[in-house]
C-alpha positions in Angstrom: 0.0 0.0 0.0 1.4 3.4 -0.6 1.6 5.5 1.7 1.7 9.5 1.6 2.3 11.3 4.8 2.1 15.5 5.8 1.2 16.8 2.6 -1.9 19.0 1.1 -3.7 19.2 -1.8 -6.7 21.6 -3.3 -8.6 21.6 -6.6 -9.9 19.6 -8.4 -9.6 15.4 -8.1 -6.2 15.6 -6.9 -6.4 12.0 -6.0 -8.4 10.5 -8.9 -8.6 6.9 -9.0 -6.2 6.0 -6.9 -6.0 2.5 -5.3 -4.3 1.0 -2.5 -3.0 4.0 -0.8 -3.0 5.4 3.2 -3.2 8.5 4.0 -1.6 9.9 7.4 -2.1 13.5 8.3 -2.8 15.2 5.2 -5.0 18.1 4.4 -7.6 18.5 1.6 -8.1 21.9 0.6 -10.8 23.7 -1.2 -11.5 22.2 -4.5 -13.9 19.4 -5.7 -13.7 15.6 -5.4 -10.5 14.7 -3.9 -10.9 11.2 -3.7 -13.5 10.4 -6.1 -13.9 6.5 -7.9 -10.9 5.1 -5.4 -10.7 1.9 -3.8 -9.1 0.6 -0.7 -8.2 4.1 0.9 -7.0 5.0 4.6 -7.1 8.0 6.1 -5.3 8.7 9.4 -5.7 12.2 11.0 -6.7 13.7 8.3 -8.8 17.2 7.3 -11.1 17.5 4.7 -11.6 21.2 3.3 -12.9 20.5 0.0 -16.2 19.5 -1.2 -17.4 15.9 -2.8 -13.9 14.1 -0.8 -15.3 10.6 -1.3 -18.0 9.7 -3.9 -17.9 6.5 -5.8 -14.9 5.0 -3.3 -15.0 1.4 -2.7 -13.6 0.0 0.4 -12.0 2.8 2.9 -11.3 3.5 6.7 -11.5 6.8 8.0 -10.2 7.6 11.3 -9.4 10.4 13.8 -10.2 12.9 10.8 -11.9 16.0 10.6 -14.6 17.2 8.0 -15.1 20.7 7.9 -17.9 22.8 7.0 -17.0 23.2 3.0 -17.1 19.3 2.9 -20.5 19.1 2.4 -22.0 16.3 0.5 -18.9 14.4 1.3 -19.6 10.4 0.6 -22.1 9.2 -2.0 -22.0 6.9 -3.9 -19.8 4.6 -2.0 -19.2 1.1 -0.5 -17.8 -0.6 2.6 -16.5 2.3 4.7 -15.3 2.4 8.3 -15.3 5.8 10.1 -14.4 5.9 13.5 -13.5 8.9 16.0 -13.8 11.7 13.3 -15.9 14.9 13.5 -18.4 16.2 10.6 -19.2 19.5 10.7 -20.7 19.1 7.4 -24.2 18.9 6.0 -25.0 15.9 3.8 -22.5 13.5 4.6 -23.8 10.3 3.2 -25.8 9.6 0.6 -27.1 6.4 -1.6 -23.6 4.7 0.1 -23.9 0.9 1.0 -22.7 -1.2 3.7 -21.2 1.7 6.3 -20.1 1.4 9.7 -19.8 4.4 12.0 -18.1 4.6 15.5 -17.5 7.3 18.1 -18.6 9.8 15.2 -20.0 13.3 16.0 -21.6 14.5 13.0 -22.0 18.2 14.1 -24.1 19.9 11.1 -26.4 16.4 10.4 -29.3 17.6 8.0 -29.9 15.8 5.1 -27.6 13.2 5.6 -28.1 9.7 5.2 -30.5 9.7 2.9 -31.2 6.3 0.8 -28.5 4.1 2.5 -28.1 0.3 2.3 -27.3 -1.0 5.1 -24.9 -0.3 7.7 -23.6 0.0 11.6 -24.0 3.3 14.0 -22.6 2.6 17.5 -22.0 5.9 19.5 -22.7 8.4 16.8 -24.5 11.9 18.0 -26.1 13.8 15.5 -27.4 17.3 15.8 -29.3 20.3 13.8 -30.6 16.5 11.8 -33.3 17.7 10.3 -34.5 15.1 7.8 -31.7 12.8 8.5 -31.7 8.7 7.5 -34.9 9.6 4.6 -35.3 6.4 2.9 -32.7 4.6 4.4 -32.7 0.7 4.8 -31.2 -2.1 7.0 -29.5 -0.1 9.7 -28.6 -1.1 13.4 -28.2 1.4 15.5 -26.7 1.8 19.3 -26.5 4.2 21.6 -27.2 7.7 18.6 -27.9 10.4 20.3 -30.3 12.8 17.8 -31.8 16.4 18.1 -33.0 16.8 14.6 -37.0 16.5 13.1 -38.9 14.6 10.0 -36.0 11.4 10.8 -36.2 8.5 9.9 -39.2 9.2 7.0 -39.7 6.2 4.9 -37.2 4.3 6.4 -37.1 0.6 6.5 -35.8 -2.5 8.2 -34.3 -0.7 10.7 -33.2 -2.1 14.5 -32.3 1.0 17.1 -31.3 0.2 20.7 -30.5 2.3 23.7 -30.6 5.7 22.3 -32.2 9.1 22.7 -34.0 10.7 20.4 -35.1 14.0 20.6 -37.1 14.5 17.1 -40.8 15.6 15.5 -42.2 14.5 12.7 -40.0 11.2 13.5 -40.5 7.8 11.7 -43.5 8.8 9.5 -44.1 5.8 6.5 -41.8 3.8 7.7 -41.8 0.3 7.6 -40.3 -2.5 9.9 -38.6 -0.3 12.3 -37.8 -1.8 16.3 -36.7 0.6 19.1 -35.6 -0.8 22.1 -34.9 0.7 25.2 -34.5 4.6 24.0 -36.3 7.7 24.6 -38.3 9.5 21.9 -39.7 12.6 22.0 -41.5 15.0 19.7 -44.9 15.1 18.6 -46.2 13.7 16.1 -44.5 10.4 16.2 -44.8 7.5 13.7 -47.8 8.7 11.5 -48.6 6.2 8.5 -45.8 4.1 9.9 -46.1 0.2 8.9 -44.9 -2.3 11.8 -43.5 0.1 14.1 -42.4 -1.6 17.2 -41.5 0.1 20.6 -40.2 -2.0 23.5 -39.9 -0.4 26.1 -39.7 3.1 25.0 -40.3 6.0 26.8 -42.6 8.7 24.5 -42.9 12.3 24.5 -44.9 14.7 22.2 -48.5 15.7 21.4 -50.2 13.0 19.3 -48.2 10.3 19.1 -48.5 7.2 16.7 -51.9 7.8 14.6 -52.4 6.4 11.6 -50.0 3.5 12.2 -51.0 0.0 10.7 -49.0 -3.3 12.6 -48.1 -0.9 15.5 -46.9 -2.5 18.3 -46.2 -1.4 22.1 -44.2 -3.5 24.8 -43.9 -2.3 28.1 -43.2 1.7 26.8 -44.1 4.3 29.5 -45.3 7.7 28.5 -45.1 11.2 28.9 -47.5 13.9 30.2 -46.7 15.2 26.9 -48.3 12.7 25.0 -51.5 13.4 24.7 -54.4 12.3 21.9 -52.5 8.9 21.7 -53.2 6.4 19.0 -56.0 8.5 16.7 -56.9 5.7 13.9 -54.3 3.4 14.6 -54.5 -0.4 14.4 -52.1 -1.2 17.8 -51.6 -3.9 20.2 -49.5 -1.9 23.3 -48.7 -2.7 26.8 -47.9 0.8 28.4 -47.0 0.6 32.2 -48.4 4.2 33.9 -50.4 7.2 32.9 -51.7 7.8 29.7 -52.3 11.8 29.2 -55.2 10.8 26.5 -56.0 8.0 24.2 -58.1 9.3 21.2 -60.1 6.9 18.9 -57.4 4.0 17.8 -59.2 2.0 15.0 -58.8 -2.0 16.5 -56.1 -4.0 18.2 -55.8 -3.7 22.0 -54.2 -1.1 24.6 -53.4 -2.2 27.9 -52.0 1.1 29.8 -51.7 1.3 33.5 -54.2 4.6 33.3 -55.9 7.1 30.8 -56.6 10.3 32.4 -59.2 10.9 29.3 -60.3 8.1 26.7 -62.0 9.8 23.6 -64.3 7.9 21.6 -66.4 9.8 19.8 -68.5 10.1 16.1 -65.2 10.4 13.8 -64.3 7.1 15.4 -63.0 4.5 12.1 -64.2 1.3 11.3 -63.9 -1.3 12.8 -63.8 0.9 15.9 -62.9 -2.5 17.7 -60.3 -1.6 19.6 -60.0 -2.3 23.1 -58.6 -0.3 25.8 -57.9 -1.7 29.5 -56.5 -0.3 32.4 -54.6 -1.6 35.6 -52.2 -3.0 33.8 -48.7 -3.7 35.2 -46.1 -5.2 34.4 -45.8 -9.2 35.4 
């Protein structure tokens, strides 16, 4: 592998095509597509100025490296990457890239990133000022991704998220197949004309959450005083250990919630208007 070490470059595609090589504390300047339709890259330490650094790159590591603003858009296009410790202060970092892993990544200017990914590994990522971050993504596992960011998550599919906190509106609407285990969400609004949404034991903040929903499912989630008008025209089976703020016409399933300070059923109610709703429940 060659190996080039303390040097800069600017303009444009500096490092076209190149293949096999490590990079160890180098700078990319201003200028356009650094590193574009590479394969097998490293980059150690490294500081990327320039927009476009990585599109079309198969196979590369990036590591204690730093993305500044001007690197917007800064990997699409790309395959089998490993970024670990680095900063982003850059908006629309990844884009229609397959098979990524991220670790111990802050990604510091998060909107509009993500969008139509293929599968891929967050652990300890925190992402803030997301706004519409992981649209249309697919086949992610995520752990421990701290977001404050709204509209995430929107058409998003086959998705596993554990142990996280997010603080988001607008979050997981149309999506389909997505668990969340053991994280907080909160921001209203939450998980409108989602498909097989799945919550275990979740805690949920935010005015009307989860209406609309078709295969939603609840285990053992707590909620809010914030969440009020809970469930409007959704087709649900939840267990929900203590108060419910207010539960407002879900269309079937079952809701068994420790309590509902105020249960709404009233004319606008949708067929089959079947769904039952119990209280007292507690966890066994």
């Amino acid at each position: 592998m060659k190996v080039i070490r303390n040097q800069e470059y600017g303009g444009e595609r500096p490092l076209y095509c190149e293949r096999d090589l490590r990079l160890e504390d180098v700078v990319i300047h201003e200028g356009e597509s650094a590193l574009k339709e590479t394969a097998n890259i490293e980059a150690i330490r490294c500081r990327f100025e320039g927009k476009y650094p990585l599109w079309c790159c198969d196979g590369f590591t990036v590591r204690d490296s730093f993305f500044t603003v001007g690197a917007r858009a800064g990997i699409w296009y790309s395959r089998d990457m490993l970024m670990e410790d680095c900063i982003i202060d850059a908006p629309k970092t990844f884009r229609e890239a397959e098979r990524l892993t991220l670790r111990r990544v802050l990604i510091d200017a998060a909107s509009e990133t993500f969008w139509h990914c293929r599968g891929g590994l967050l652990e300890d990522v925190r992402a803030l000022r997301a706004d519409y971050i992981f649209m249309q993504s697919s086949g992610l596992e995520i752990r421990n991704l701290k977001l404050q960011g709204n509209y995430s998550f929107q058409w998003a599919r086959d998705v596993v998220i554990r142990d996280s906190d997010l603080d988001t509106k607008d979050a997981f609407w149309e999506c389909d197949n997505v668990t969340v285990y053991d994280s907080r969400i909160d921001g209203e609004f939450l998980g409108w004309h989602s498909r097989n949404l799945h919550l275990v034991r979740c805690h949920i903040g935010g005015s009307q959450p989860l209406c609309y929903a078709t295969g939603l499912v609840l285990e053992d989630c707590t909620f809010d005083p914030s969440a009020d008008l809970a469930f409007e025209y959704s087709d649900v089976q939840a267990t929900v250990r203590g108060a419910v703020t207010s539960i407002k016409n879900p269309r079937s399933g079952f809701i068994k919630v420790g309590s509902v300070g105020e249960l709404i059923w009233d004319e606008n109610c949708k067929a089959p208007a079947s769904c039952r709703v119990e209280t007292g429940y507690q966890k066994a």
